[in-house]
N, C-alpha and C positions, 0 to 999 in steps of 0.2 A: 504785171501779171503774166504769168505763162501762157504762150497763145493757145494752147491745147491744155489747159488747166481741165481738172474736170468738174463738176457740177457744185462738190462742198468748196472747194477752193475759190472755184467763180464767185460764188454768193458770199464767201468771206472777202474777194476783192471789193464786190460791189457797197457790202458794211461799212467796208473799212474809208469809202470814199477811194481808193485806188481805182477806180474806173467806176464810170456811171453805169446805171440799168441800161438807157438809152445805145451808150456805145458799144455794150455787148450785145444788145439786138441787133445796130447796126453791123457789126462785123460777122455775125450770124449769116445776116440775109445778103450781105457781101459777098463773104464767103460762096453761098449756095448758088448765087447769080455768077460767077467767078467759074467755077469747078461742077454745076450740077449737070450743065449739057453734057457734058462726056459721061457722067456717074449716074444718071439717072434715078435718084435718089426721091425726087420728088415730085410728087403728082397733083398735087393741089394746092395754093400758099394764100396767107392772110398778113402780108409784110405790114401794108398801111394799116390795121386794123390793131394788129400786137405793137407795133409802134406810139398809135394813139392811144395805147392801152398802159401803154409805160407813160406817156403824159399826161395819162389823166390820174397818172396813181396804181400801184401795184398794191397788193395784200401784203401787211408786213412778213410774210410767211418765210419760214429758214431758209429758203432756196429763193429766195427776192431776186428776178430781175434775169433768172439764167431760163435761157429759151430751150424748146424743142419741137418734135415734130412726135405727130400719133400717126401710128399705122392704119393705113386706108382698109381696114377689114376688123373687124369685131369691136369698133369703139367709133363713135361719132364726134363729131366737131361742129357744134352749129354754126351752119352757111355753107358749110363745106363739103363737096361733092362725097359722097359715101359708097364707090365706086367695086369695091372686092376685087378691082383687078379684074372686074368682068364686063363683057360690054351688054350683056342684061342688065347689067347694074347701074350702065354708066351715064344716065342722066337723076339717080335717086342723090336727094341731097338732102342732108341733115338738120332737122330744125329745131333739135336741141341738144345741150352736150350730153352725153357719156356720165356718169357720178362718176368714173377716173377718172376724166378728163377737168371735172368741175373739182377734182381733189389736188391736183395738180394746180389750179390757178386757183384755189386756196394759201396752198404753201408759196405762191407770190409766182410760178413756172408763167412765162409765156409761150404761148403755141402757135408758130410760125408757120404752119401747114401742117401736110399730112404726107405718108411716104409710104413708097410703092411694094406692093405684096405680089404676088401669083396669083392669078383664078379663085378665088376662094382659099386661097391659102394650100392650094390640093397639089404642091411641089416645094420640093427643099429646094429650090434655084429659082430665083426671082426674075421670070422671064413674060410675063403678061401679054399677049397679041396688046389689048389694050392701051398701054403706055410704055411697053419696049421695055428689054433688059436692061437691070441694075448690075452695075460694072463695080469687082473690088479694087476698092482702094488698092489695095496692095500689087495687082495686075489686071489691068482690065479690059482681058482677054479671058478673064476666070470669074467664073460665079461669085457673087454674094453673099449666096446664100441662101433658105427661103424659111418660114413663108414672111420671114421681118428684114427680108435682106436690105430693102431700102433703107431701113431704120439704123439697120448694122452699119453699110458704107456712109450713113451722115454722119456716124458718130467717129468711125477709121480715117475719114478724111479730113477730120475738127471743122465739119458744119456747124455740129451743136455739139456740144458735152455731154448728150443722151437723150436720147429716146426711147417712142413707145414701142414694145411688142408684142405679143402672143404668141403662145406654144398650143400646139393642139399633138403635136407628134414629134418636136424637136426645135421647131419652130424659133424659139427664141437661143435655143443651144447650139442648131447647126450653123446657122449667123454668126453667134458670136466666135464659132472654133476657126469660121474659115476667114475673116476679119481679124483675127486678133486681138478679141473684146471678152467683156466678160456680162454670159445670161445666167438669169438665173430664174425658173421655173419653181415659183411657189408649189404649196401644197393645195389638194383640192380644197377650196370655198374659202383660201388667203387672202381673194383681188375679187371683190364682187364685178359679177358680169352688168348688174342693171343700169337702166331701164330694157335691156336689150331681153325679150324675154327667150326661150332654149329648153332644152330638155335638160330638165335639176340642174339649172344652171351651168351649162356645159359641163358636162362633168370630166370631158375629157381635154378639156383646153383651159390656160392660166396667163391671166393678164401678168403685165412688169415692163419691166427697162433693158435695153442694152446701155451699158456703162463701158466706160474704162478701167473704173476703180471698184475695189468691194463694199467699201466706204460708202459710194453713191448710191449703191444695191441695195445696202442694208436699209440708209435713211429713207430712200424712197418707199421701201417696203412697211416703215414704222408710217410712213405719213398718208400712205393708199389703204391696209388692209383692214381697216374695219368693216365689219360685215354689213350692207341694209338689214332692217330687221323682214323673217320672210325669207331672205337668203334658203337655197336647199341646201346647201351644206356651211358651213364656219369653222376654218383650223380653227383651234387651239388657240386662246392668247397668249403668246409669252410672258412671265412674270417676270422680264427684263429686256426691254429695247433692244428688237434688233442691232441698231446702232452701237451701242453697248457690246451684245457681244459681240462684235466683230470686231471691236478696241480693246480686245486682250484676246492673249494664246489659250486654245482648249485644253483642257486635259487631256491628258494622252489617252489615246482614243485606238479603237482598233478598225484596223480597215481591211476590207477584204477587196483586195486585187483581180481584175478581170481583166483578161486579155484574148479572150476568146469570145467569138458570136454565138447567142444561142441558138440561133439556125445554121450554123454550121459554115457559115459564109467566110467569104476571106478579109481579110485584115492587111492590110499593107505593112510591109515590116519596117518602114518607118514609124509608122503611129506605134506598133508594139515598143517599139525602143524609148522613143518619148515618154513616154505612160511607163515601161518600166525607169526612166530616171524621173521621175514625178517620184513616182513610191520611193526609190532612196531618199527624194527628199524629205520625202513625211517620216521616215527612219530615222534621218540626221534631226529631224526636230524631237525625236522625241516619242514616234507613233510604231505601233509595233502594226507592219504589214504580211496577211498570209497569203497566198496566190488561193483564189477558190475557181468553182464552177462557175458558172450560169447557172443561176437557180430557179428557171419558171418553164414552162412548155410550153415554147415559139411559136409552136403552131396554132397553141390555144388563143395565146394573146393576139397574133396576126390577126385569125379570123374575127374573135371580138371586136378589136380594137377596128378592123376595117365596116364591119359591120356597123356598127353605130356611127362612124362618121358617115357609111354608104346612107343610111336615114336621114342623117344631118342635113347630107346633100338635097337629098329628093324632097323634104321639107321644105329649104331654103328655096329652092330654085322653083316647085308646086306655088310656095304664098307668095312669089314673086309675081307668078304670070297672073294670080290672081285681082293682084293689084292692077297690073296690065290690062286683064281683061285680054287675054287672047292664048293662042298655042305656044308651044318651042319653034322656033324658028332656025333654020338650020346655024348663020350665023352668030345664036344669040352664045353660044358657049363654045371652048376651044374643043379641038378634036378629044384630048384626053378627060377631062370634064365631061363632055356629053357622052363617050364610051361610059364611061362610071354611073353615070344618071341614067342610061340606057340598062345597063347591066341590073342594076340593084332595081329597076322601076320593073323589071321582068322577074326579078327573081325571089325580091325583099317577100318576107311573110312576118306575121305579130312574132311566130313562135320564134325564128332567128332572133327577133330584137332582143325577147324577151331573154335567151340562149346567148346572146351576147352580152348581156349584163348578165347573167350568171358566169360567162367566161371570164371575163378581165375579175368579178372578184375570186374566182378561183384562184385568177394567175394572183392579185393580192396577195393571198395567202402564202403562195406558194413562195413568190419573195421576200413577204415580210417575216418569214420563220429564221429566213440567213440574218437577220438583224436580232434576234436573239445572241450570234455568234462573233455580229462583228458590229460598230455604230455606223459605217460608212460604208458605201461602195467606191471603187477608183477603178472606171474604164476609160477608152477613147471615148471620146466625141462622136466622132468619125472614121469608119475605119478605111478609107480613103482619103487620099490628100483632095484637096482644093480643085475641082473639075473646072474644066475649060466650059464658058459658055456655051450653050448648045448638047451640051452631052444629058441632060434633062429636059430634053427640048418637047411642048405639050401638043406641038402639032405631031409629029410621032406616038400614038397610043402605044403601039405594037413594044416599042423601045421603052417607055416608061413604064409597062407591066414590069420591065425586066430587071429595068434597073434603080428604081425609084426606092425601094424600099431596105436598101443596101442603106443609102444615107440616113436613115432613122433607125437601121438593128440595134442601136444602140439607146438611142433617146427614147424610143414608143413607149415601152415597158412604165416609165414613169408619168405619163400620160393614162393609160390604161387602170394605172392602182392607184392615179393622183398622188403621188410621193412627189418629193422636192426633187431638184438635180438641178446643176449648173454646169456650166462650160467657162475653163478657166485658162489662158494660152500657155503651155508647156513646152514653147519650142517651134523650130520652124524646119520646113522637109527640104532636103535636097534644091531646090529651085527656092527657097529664100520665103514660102510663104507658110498664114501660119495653122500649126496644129493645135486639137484641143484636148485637155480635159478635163475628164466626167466625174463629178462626185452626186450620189443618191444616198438619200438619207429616207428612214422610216417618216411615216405621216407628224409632221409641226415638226421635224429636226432642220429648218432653216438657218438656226441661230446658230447649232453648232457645226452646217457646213459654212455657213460666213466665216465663223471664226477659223476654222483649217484654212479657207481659200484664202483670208488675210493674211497671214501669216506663212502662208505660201506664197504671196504677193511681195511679203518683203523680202524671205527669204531667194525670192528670183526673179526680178523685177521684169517686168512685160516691157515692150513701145509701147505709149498709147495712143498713138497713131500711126497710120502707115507711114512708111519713109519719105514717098515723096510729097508726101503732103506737112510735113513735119517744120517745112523753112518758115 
C-alpha cells in the first residue's frame, strides 16, 4: 500500500487483508510521534484508547480501520480536552461525542486525537498563545493556514489521510489552498452541528474533511450528512450519491470566472495566473468559461457576516464565564479576541443582529441571481500566496484589523449565503508552495462541484503530500 494512500484506498488495503486496521493505526501514531513536534499539528491524542478500539473490534463500516483527527473547536470527542484554542477553554473537557464524530466511527473511522485551531477559530493562520503555531508541511516557516490548519498539516504531512474541519469564513478552504489539499465547504444545514446547540444551527459555519482526494470528500459527505430531525436548516438530498457523482464527468457546465476582489483589494498576480490556467483547463474539458464581476455588495456582506460572528462571540465567551462563575480575566483571551469581545460588547444592539441577517440574505440574493447565468463560480482561494508565520500574528490587534480579512475576500461570501465552495491545488507560486482554487456553486450544487473538481483532478494531478514528507 501507498504510504500516503488516502482514506478510500486505505480501507480498500485494509479489506483486502494487505495491511491490518492495527498497522495503519500504528503508523498513524508513529507518524505524529515522529514529525508532530516541529508541525504542531496536535493538541490532544487518544493513541492507547483507538488502539484498543481496533482490538476490540471496528464497525464494519466502508472506511474500516483508517484513523483521524477532529478539530479542537466546534465538535467534541469524548474525554478529550475541548479546548477552542483558548486558554478560557483550556481546562473544558468533553463528555460525549459530537453526532459527526459518533458518524465517523460508525463508518468503522478511528479517532486519534484532536488538532489545533486558533482562538476560537477567529484567524486564518493557526497560531493559538495556547498550544503554539501549526507549521506547513510544505515550509515551516509559513502558515497552515486557519481556522483547521492543524487539521490541514496532518493530513500534508501523511499523519492521517484526513481530517476534521470547519468553515465559519474560509476555514476549511484557506487550509486546504495553502497545504495543498483539497476542502470542501457543504451547503448550509449539509453537516448537522448537534448536540452542540447555536444560533439556527450555525448558520454561518459548515462542518467536513480536509482530504487529499475528491473521492474521499465526496464519500465522507454521503456518510456524515443526514440531517437530526429539528435540524434549523436541511440541504436538499441528492437523488444520487455524492460518491457517484464525482465518478463520472459533468456536463458541460458554464462557469463564470473571477479574478477580481469585491472590495476592490489586491490580488497577487501569481494567484490571477493560476486561476486563469485552471479556466483553460475547464475549456480543454469541455466547459465554456466567461470572465464575470463580482456579484454582491462587500461591504454589505463584511458588515453582516462580521456582525453575527461579533454575537457568536460575546455568546460563546458570556455562557463560558457563567459556567465559571466569575469575570473576564485579563489573560483569559488573546489580545485580538478580547479587542472583538470588547468592541461588539459596547456596541452590539438586537436591531444590528437583526440587520445582519437581513444583510447576508440580501447579499444571497444578490449572488445567487449570477447562477441563473452561469452553474459555477472559479476564483482564488487566496488572493495572496502562503504567509510566513506571524504575519496574522493575534497578539497584534492593531495588525489583524488590517490585514486579516484579505485572507477570506474570497471565501466569506459563501459562508454568509451558506452556498457550497471548495478549495482545489491549481499550482504552486514562485517559492514552490501551493496555490488554490475556488469553485461556488448555488445552494445543494455539491455533486456537481465534486464532479468538475474530479475531473480536474485527473485532468492535473496534485502531490498529495508535501514533498518532504513524501519518502
Amino acid at each position: 500500500m501507498t504510504t500516503y494512500a488516502d482514506a478510500t484506498a486505505t480501507a480498500a488495503a485494509i479489506r483486502s487483508g494487505e495491511v491490518s486496521a492495527r498497522e495503519v493505526v500504528e503508523r498513524a501514531v508513529a507518524r505524529i510521534e515522529e514529525h508532530d513536534a516541529v508541525l504542531g499539528c496536535v493538541v490532544s491524542e487518544r493513541f492507547e484508547r483507538a488502539l484498543a478500539e481496533v482490538d476490540a473490534g471496528l464497525p464494519p463500516g466502508p472506511l474500516h480501520g483508517v484513523p483521524l483527527l477532529v478539530k479542537d473547536l466546534g465538535m467534541r470527542v469524548a474525554g478529550l480536552p475541548a479546548t477552542r484554542g483558548s486558554r478560557l477553554w483550556a481546562d473544558d473537557v468533553a463528555t460525549v461525542d459530537s453526532e459527526l464524530v459518533r458518524r465517523y466511527r460508525a463508518a468503522g473511522m478511528v479517532v486519534l486525537g484532536t488538532s489545533n485551531s486558533p482562538e476560537l477559530g477567529k484567524s486564518a493562520s493557526t497560531e493559538p498563545l495556547l498550544h503554539g503555531p501549526t507549521r506547513n508541511p510544505w515550509s515551516t516557516g509559513r502558515s497552515a493556514g486557519g481556522s483547521s490548519g492543524g487539521s490541514a498539516a496532518a493530513v500534508a504531512a501523511d499523519l492521517v489521510p484526513l481530517a476534521h474541519g470547519n468553515d465559519g469564513g474560509g476555514s476549511l478552504r484557506i487550509p486546504a489552498s495553502m497545504c495543498g489539499l483539497f476542502g470542501l465547504k457543504p451547503s448550509r444545514g449539509r453537516v448537522t452541528t448537534f448536540p452542540a446547540a447555536s444560533s439556527l444551527a450555525a448558520p454561518l459555519t459548515a462542518n467536513h474533511v480536509l482530504t487529499r482526494s475528491v473521492r474521499d470528500s465526496a464519500l465522507l459527505l454521503d456518510l456524515t450528512s443526514a440531517p437530526v430531525r429539528g435540524d434549523a436548516f436541511a440541504a436538499p438530498t441528492p437523488a444520487t450519491p455524492f460518491a457517484e457523482q464525482a465518478a463520472r464527468p459533468p456536463a458541460r457546465l458554464r462557469i463564470g470566472l473571477v479574478t477580481r476582489r469585491a472590495d476592490g483589494g489586491a490580488v497577487d498576480p501569481q494567484v490571477v495566473e493560476a486561476i486563469r490556467t485552471t479556466a483553460t483547463l475547464c475549456e480543454d474539458l469541455g466547459h465554456v468559461v466567461d470572465e464575470v464581476a463580482p456579484a454582491y455588495d462587500a461591504g454589505l456582506a463584511t458588515t453582516g457576516f462580521a456582525t453575527l460572528m461579533g454575537v457568536s462571540l460575546l455568546a460563546e465567551v458570556g455562557h463560558r464565564l457563567g459556567e465559571l462563575g466569575r469575570e473576564l480575566r485579563e489573560d483569559d483571551l488573546e489580545p485580538f479576541t478580547r479587542m472583538l469581545h470588547d468592541h461588539y460588547r459596547a456596541t452590539m444592539t438586537a436591531v444590528e443582529v437583526h440587520d445582519a441577517h437581513v444583510a447576508v440574505q440580501e447579499v444571497g440574493w444578490q449572488l445567487g441571481a449570477i447562477f441563473e447565468r452561469v452553474d459555477l463560480l472559479l476564483t482564488p482561494t487566496l488572493p495572496l500566496p502562503v504567509p510566513e508565520l506571524g504575519v496574522l500574528d493575534t497578539r497584534r490587534p492593531e495588525v489583524m484589523w488590517q490585514v486579516a480579512g484579505d485572507y477570506s475576500s474570497f471565501t466569506a461570501v459563501a459562508n454568509a449565503t451558506g452556498m457550497p465552495a471548495l478549495s482545489l491545488p491549481c499550482g504552486l507560486d514562485r517559492d514552490g508552495l501551493p496555490l488554490g482554487a475556488h469553485l461556488m456553486g448555488d445552494l445543494g450544487a455539491e455533486g456537481t462541484l465534486l464532479a468538475l473538481a474530479a475531473q480536474l483532478e485527473q485532468a492535473g494531478p496534485w502531490p498529495l503530500v508535501a514533498p518532504a514528507y513524501a519518502g
